[in-house]
DRENZA-311849 format. One record per residue: y, z, x of N, C-alpha, C in turn. Coordinates in steps of 0.1 Angstrom, whole numbers, plus 2048, in hexadecimal, padded with zeros to 3 digits. Layout:
<pts>
YZXYZXYZX...
</pts>
This chain:
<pts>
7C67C77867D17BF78B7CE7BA7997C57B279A7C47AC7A67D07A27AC7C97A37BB7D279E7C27D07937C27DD7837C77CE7787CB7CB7767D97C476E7D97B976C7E97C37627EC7C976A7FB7CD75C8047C675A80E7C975381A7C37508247C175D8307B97618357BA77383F7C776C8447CA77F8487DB77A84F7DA78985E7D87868657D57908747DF79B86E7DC7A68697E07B486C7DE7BE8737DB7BC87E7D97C68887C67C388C7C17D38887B47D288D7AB7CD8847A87C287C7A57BC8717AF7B58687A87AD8627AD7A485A7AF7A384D7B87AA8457BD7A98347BD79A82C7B379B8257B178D81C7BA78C80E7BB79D8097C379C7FD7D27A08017DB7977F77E87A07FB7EA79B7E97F77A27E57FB79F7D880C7A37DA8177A27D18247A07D38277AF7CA82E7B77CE8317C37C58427C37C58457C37BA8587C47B38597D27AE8637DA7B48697E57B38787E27B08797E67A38847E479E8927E77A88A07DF7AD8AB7DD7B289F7E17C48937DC7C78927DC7D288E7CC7D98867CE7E18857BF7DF8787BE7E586E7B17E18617AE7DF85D7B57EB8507BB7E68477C07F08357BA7F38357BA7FB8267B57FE81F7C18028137BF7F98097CA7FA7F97C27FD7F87C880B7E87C48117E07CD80B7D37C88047CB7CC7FC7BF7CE8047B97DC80D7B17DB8157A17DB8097987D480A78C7CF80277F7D780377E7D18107707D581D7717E381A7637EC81A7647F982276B7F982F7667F083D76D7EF84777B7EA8447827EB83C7937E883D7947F08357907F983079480282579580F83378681083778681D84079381884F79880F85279E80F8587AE8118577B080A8487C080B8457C980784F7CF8148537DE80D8597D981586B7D081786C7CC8208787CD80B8837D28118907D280A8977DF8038977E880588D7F37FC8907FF80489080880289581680889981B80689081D80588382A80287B8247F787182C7F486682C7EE85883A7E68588357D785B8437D285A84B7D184F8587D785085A7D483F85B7CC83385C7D382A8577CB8208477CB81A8417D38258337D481F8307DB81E8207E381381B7F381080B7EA8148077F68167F67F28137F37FA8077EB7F37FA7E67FA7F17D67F97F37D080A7EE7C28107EE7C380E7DF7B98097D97B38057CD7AA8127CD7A881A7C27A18247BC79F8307C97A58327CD7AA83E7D57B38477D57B48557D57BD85A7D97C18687DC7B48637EA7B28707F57B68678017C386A80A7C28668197C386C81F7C386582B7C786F8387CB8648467D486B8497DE8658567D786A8677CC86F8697C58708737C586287C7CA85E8857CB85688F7D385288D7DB8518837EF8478807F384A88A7FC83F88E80684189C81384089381284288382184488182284B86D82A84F87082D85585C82C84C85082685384B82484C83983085182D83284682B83584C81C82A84781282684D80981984D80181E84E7EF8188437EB81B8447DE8108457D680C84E7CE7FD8517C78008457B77F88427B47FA83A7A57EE83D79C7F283C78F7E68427857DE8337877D38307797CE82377C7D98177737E081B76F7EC8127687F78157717F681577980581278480A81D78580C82777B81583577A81583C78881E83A78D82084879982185479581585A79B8138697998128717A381886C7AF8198777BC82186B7C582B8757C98318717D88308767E282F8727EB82D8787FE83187280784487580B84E86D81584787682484A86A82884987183D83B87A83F83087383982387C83881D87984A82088484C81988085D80F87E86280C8778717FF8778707F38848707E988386F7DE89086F7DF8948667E28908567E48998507D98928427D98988377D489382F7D68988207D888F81A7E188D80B7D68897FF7D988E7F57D18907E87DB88D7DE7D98847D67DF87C7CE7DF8867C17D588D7C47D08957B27C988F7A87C58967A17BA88F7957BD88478E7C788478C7CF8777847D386C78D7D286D7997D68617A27C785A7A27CC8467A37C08417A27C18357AF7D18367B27D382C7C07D98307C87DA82C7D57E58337E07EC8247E57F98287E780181F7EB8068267FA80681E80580682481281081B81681D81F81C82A81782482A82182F83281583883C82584584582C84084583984884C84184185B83A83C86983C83687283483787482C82C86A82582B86681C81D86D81E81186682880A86382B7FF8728297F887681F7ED8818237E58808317DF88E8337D98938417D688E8447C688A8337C18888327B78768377B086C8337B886183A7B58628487BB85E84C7AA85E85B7A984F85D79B84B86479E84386D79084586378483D85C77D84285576F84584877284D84477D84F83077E84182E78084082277883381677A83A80C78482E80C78F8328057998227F479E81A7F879E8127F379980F7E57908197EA7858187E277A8217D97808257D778982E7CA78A8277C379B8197C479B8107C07A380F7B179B8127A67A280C79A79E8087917AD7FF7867A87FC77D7B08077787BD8047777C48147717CC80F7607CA81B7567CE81D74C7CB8147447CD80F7367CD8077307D48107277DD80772A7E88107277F481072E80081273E7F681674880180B74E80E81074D81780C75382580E75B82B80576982980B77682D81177283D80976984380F76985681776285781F75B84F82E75685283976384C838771848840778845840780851
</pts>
């Protein structure tokens, strides 16, 4: 379920090429920066103060982290490779480090706060990953 290619949009200490639009049922649309690079993958969310809302970063085939240098809480959503949430982690602080389990194949990363009430164990969340519009420009949100 790829994302599509927009134009880079400045997120802090590097620059996110993929984003894609994620729908959580009675929530409302989310944008997810798809870090690619090793260097955007090893960096994540390290260097920036917060996650504006409305957006998660998703790790593609991961799901070992760790919050060592965050300057702020996770909520962490684990996903099998078909979308299934199979681990949750509200207010995960920093220095710490989270294990998805054998069956996790993605990690979904928000500030703490985020997370609707509604992903739990069993929602496919994932599956309602599509293309965002043509048009769209992560740096005008």
């Amino acid at each position: 379920m790829p994302g599509g290619v927009v134009p880079r949009a400045n997120t802090g200490l590097f620059n996110i090429k993929q984003f894609a639009c994620m729908h959580i049922q009675d929530t409302d649309s989310i944008i997810c920066e798809i870090p690619e690079t090793a260097i955007e993958r090893m960096r994540g969310l390290l260097g920036r103060d917060g996650l504006e809302k409305g957006r998660v970063m998703l790790f593609r085939n991961c799901r070992l982290i760790h919050t060592f240098g965050m300057r702020f809480a996770l909520d962490v959503v684990f996903t099998n490779a078909y979308g299934e949430v199979v681990k949750t982690i509200r207010n995960l602080p920093p220095n710490r480090i989270a294990f998805g389990g054998l069956r996790a194949r993605h990690t979904i990363e928000a500030q703490a706060g985020w997370q609707p009430a509604g992903i739990v164990p069993g929602v496919y969340v994932l599956s309602h990953l599509m293309k965002p519009d043509p048009g769209f420009d992560p740096t005008k949100l």
